[in-house]
PDB file of N, CA, C, O and CB in Angstrom:
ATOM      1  N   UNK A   1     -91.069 -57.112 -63.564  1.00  0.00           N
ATOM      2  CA  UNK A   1     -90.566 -56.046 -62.698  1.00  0.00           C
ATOM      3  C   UNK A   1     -89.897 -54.950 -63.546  1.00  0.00           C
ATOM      4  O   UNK A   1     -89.360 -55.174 -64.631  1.00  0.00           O
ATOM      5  CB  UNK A   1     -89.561 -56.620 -61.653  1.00  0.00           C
ATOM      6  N   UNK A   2     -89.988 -53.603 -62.885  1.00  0.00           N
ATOM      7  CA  UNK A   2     -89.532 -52.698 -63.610  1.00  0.00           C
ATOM      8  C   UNK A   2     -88.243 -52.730 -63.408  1.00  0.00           C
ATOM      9  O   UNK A   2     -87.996 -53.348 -62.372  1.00  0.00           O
ATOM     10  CB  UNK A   2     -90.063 -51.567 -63.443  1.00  0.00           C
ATOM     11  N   UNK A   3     -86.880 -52.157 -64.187  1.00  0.00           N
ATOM     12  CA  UNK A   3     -85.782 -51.948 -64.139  1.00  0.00           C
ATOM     13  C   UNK A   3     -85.746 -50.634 -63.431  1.00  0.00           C
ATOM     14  O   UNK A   3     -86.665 -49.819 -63.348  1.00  0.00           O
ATOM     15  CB  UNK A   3     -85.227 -52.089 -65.332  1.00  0.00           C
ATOM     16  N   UNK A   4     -84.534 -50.555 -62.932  1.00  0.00           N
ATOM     17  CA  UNK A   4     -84.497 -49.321 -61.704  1.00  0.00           C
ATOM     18  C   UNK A   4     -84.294 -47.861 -62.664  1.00  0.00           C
ATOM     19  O   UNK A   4     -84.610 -46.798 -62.131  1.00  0.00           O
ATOM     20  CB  UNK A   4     -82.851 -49.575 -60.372  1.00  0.00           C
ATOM     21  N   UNK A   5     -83.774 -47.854 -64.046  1.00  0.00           N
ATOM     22  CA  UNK A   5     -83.987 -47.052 -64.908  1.00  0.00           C
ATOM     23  C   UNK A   5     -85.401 -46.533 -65.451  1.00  0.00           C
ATOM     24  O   UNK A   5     -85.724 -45.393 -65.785  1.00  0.00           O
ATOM     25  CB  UNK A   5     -83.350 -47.518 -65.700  1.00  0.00           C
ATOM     26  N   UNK A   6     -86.117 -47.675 -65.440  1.00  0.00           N
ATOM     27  CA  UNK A   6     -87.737 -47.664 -65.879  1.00  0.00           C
ATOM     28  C   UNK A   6     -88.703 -46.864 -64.385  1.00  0.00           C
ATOM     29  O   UNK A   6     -89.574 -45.994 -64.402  1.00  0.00           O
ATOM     30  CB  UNK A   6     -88.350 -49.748 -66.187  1.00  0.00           C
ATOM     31  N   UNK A   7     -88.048 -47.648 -63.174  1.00  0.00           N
ATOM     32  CA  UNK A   7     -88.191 -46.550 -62.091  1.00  0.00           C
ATOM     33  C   UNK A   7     -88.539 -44.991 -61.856  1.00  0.00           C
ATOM     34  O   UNK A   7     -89.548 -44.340 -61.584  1.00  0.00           O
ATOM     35  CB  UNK A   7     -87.251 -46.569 -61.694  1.00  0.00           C
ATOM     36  N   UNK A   8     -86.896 -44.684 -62.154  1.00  0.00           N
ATOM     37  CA  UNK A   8     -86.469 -43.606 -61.866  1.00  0.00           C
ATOM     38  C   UNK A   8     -87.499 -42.891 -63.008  1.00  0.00           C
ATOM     39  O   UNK A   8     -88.463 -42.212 -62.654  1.00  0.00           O
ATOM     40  CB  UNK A   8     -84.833 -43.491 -61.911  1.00  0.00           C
ATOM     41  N   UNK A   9     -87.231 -43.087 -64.120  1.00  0.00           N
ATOM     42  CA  UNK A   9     -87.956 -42.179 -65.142  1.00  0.00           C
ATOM     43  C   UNK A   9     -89.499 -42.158 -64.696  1.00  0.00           C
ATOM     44  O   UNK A   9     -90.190 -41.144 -64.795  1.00  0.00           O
ATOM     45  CB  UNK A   9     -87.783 -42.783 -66.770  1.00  0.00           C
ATOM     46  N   UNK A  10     -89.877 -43.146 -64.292  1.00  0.00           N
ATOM     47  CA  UNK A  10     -91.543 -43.077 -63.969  1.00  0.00           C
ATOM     48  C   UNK A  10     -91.552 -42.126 -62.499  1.00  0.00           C
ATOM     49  O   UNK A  10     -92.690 -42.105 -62.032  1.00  0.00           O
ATOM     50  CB  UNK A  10     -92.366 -44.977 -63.657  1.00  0.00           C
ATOM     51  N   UNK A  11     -90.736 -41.486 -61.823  1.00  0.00           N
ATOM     52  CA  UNK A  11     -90.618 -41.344 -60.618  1.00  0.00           C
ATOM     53  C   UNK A  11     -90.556 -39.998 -60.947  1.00  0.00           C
ATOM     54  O   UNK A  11     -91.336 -39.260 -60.344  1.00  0.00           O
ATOM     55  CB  UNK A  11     -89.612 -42.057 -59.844  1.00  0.00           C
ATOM     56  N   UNK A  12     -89.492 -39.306 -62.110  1.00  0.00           N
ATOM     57  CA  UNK A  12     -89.478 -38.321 -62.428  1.00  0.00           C
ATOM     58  C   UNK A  12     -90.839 -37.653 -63.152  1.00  0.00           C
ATOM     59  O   UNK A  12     -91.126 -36.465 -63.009  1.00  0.00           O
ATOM     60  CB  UNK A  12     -88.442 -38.381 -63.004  1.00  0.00           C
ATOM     61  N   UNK A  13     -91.547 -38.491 -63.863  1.00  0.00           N
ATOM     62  CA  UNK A  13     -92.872 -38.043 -64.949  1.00  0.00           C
ATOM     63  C   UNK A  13     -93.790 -37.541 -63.197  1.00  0.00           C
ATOM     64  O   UNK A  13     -94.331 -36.500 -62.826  1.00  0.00           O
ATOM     65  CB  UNK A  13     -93.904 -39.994 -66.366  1.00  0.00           C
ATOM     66  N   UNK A  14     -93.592 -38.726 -62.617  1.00  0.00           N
ATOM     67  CA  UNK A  14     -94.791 -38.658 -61.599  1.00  0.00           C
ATOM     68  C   UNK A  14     -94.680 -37.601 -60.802  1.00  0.00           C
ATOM     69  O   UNK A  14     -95.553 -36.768 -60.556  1.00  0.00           O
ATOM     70  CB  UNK A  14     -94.937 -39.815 -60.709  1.00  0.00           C
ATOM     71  N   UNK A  15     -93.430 -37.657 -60.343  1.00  0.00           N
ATOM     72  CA  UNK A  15     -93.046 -35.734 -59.483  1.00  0.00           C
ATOM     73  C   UNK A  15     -93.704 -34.833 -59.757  1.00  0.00           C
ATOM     74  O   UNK A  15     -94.530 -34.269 -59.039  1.00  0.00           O
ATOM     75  CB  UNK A  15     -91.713 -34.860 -59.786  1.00  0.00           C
ATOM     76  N   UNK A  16     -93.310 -34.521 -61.193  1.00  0.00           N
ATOM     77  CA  UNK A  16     -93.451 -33.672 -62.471  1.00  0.00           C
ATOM     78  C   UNK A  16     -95.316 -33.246 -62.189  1.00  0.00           C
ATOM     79  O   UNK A  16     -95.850 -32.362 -61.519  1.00  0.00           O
ATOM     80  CB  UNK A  16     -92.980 -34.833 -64.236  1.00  0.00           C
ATOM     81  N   UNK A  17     -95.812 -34.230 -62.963  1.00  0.00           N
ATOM     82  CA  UNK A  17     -97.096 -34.178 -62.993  1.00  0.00           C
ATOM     83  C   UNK A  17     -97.790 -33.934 -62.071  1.00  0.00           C
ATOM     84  O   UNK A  17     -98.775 -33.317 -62.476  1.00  0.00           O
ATOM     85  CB  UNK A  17     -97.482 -34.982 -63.348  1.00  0.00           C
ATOM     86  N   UNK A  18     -97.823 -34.163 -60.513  1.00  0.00           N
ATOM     87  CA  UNK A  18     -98.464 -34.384 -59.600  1.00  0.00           C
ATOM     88  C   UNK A  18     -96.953 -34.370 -58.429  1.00  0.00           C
ATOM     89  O   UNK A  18     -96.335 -35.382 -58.098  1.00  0.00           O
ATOM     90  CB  UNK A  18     -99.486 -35.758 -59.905  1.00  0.00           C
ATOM     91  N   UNK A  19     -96.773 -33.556 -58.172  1.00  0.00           N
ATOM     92  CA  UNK A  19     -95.832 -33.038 -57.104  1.00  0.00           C
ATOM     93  C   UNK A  19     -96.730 -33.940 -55.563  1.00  0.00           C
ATOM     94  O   UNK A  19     -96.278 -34.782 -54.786  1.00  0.00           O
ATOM     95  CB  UNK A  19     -95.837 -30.853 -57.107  1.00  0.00           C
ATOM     96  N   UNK A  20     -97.792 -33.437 -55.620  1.00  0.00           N
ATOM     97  CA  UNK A  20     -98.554 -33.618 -54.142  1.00  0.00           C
ATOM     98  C   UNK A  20     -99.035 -34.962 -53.949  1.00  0.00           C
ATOM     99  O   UNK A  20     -99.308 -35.128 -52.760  1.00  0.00           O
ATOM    100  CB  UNK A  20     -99.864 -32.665 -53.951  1.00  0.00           C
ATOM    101  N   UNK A  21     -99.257 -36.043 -54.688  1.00  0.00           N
ATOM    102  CA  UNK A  21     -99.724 -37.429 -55.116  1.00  0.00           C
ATOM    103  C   UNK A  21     -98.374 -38.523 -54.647  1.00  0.00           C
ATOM    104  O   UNK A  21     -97.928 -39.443 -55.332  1.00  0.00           O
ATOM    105  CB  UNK A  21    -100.067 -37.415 -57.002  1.00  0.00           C
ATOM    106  N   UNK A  22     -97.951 -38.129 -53.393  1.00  0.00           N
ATOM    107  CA  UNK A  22     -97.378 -39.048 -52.614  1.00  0.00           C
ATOM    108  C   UNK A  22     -97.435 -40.689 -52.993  1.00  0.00           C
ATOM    109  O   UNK A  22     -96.494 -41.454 -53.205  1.00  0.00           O
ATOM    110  CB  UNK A  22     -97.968 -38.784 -51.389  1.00  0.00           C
ATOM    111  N   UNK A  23     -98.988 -40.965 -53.000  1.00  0.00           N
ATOM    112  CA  UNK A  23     -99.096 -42.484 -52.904  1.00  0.00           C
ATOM    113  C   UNK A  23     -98.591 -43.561 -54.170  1.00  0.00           C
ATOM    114  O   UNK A  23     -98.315 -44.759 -54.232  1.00  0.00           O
ATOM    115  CB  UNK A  23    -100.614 -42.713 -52.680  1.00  0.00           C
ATOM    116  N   UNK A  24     -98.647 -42.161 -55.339  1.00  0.00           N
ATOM    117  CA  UNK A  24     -98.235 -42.239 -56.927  1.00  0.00           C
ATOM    118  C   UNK A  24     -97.230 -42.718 -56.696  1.00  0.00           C
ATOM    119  O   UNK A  24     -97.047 -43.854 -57.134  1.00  0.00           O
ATOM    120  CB  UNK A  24     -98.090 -41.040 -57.884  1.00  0.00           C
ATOM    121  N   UNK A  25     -96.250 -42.116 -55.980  1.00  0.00           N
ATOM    122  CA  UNK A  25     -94.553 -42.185 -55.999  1.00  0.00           C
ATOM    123  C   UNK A  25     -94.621 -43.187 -55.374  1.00  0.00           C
ATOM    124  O   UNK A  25     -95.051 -43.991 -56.200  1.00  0.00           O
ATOM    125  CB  UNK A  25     -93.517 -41.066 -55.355  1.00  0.00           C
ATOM    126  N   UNK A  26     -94.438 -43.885 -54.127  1.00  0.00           N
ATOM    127  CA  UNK A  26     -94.695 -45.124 -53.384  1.00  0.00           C
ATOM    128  C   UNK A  26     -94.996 -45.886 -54.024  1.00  0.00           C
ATOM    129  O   UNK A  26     -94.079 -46.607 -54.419  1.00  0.00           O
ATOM    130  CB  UNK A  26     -95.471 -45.189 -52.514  1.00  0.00           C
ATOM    131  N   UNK A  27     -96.302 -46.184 -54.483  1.00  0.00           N
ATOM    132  CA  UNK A  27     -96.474 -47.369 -55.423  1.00  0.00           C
ATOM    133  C   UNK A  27     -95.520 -47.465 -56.352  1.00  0.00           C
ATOM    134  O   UNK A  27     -95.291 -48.673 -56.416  1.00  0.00           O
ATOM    135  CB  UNK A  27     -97.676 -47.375 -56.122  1.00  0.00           C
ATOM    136  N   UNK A  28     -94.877 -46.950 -57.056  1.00  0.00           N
ATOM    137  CA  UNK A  28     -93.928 -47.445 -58.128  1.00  0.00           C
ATOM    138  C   UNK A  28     -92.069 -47.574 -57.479  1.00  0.00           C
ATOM    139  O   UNK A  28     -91.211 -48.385 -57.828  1.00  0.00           O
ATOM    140  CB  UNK A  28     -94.126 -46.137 -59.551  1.00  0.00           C
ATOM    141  N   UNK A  29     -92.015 -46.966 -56.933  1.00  0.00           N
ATOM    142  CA  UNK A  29     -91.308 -47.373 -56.049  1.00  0.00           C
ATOM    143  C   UNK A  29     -90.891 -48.710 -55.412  1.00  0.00           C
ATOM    144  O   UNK A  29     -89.896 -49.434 -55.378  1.00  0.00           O
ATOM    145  CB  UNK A  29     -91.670 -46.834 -55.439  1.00  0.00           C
ATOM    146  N   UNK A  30     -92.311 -48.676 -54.860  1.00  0.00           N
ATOM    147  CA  UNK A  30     -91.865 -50.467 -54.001  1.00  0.00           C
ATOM    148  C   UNK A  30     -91.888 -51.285 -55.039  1.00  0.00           C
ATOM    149  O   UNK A  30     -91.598 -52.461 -54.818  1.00  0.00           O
ATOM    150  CB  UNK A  30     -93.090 -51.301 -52.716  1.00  0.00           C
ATOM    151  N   UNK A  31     -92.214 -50.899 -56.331  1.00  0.00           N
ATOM    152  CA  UNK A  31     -91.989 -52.057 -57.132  1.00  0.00           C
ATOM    153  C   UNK A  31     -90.815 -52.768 -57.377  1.00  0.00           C
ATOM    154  O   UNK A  31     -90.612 -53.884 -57.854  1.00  0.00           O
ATOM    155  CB  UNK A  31     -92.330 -51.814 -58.153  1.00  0.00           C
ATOM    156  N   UNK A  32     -89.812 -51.564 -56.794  1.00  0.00           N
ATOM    157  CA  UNK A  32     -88.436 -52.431 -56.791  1.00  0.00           C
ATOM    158  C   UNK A  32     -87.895 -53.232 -55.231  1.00  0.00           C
ATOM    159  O   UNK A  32     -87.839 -52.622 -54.164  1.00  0.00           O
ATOM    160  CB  UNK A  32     -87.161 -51.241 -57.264  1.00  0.00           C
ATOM    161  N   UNK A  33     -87.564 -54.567 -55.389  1.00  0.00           N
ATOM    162  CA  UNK A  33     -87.435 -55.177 -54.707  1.00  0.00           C
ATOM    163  C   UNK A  33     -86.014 -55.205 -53.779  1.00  0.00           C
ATOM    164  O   UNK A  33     -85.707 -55.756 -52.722  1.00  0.00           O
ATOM    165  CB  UNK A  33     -87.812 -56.003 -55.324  1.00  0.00           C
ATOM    166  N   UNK A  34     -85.327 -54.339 -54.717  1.00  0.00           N
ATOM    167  CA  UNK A  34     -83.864 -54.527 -53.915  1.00  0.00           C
ATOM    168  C   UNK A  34     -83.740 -53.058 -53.093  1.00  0.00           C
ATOM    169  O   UNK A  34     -83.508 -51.951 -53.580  1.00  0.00           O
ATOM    170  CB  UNK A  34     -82.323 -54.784 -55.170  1.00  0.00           C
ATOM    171  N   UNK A  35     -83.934 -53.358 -51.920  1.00  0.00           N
ATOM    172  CA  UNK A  35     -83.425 -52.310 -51.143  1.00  0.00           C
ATOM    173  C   UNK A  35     -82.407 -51.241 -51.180  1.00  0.00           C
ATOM    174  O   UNK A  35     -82.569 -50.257 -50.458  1.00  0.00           O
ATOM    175  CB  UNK A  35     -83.179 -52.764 -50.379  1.00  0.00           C
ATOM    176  N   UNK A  36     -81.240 -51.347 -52.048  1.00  0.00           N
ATOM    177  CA  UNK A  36     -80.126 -50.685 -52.785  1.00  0.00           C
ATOM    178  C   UNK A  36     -80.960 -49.347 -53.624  1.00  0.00           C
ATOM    179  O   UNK A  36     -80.748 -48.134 -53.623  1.00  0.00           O
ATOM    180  CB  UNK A  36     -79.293 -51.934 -53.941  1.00  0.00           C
ATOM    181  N   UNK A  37     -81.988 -50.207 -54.314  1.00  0.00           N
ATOM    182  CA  UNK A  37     -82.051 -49.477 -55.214  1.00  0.00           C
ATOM    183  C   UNK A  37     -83.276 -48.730 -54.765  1.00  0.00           C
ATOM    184  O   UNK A  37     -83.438 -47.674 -55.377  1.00  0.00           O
ATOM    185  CB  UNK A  37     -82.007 -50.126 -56.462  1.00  0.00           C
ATOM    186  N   UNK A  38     -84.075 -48.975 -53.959  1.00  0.00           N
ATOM    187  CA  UNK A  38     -84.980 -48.643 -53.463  1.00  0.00           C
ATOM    188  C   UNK A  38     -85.012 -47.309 -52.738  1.00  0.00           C
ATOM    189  O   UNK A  38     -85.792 -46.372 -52.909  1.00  0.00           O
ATOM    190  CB  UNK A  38     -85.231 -49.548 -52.876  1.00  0.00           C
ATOM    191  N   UNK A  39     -83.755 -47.453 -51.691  1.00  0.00           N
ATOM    192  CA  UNK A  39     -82.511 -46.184 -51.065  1.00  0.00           C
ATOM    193  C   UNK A  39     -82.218 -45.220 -52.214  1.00  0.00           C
ATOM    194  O   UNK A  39     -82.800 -44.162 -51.976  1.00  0.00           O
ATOM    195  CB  UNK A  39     -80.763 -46.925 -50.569  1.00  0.00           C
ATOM    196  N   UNK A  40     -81.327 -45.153 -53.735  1.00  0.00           N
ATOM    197  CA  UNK A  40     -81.841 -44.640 -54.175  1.00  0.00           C
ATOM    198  C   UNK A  40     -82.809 -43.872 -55.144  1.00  0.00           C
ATOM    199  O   UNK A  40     -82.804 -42.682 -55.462  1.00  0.00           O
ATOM    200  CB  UNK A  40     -81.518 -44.722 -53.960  1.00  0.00           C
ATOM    201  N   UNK A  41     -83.754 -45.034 -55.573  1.00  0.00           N
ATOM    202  CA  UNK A  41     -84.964 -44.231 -55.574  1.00  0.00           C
ATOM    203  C   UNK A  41     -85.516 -42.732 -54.912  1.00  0.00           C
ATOM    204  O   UNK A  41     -85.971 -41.672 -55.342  1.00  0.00           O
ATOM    205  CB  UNK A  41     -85.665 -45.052 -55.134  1.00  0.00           C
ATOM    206  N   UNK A  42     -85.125 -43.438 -53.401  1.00  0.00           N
ATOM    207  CA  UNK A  42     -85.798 -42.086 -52.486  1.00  0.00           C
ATOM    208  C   UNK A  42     -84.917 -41.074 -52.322  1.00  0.00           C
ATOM    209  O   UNK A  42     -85.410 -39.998 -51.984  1.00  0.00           O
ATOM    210  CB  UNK A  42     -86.247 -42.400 -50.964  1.00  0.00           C
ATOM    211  N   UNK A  43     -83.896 -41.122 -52.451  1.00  0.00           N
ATOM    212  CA  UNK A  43     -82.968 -40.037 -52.257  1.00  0.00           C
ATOM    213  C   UNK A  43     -83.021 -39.403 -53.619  1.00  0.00           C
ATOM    214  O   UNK A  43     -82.575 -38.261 -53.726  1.00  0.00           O
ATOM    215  CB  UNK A  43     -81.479 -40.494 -51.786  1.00  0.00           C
ATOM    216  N   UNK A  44     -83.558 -40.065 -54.761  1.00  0.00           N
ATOM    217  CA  UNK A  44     -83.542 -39.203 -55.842  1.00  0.00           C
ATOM    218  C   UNK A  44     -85.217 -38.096 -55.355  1.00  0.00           C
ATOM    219  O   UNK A  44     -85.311 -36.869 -55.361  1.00  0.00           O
ATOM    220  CB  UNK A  44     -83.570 -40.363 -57.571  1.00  0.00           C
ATOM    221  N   UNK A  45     -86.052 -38.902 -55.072  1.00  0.00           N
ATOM    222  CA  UNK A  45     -87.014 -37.764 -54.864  1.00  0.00           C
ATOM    223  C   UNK A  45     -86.541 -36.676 -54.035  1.00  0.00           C
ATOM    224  O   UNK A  45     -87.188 -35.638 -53.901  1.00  0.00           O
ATOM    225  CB  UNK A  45     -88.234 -38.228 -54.271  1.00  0.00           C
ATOM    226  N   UNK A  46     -85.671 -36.843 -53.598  1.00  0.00           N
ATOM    227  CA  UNK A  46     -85.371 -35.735 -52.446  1.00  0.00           C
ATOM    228  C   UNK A  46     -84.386 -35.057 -53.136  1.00  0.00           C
ATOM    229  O   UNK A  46     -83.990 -34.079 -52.501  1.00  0.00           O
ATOM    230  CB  UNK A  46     -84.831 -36.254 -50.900  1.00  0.00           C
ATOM    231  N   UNK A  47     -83.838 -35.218 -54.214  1.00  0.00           N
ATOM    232  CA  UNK A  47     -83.065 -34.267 -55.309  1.00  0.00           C
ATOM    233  C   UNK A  47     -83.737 -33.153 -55.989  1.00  0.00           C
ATOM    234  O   UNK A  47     -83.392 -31.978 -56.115  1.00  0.00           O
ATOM    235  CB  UNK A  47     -82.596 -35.065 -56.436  1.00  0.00           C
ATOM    236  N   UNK A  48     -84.921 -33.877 -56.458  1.00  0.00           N
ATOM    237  CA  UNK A  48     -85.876 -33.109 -57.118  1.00  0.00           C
ATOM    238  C   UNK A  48     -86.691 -32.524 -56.377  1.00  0.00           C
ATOM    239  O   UNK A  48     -87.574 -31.819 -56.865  1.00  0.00           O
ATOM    240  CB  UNK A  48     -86.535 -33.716 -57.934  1.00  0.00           C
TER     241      UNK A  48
END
């Protein structure tokens, strides 16, 4: 499993690269299992 640091950074490349590729972001995402972190995950996309 990815660390929620390993996450976030893959979350940021993926934004980055492909703004419109929704399903990109999701899939790496749910890779995290804890709902905490999952919350923010998504609130970070919504930063950027």
């Amino acid at each position: 499993m990815l660390s929620f640091e390993e996450i976030l950074k893959k979350e940021i490349v993926y934004k980055i690269d492909d703004i419109e590729n929704v399903n990109i972001q999701k899939s790496i995402v749910y890779k995290s299992t804890n709902k905490e972190e999952l919350m923010q995950v998504e609130v970070h996309h919504y930063l950027l």
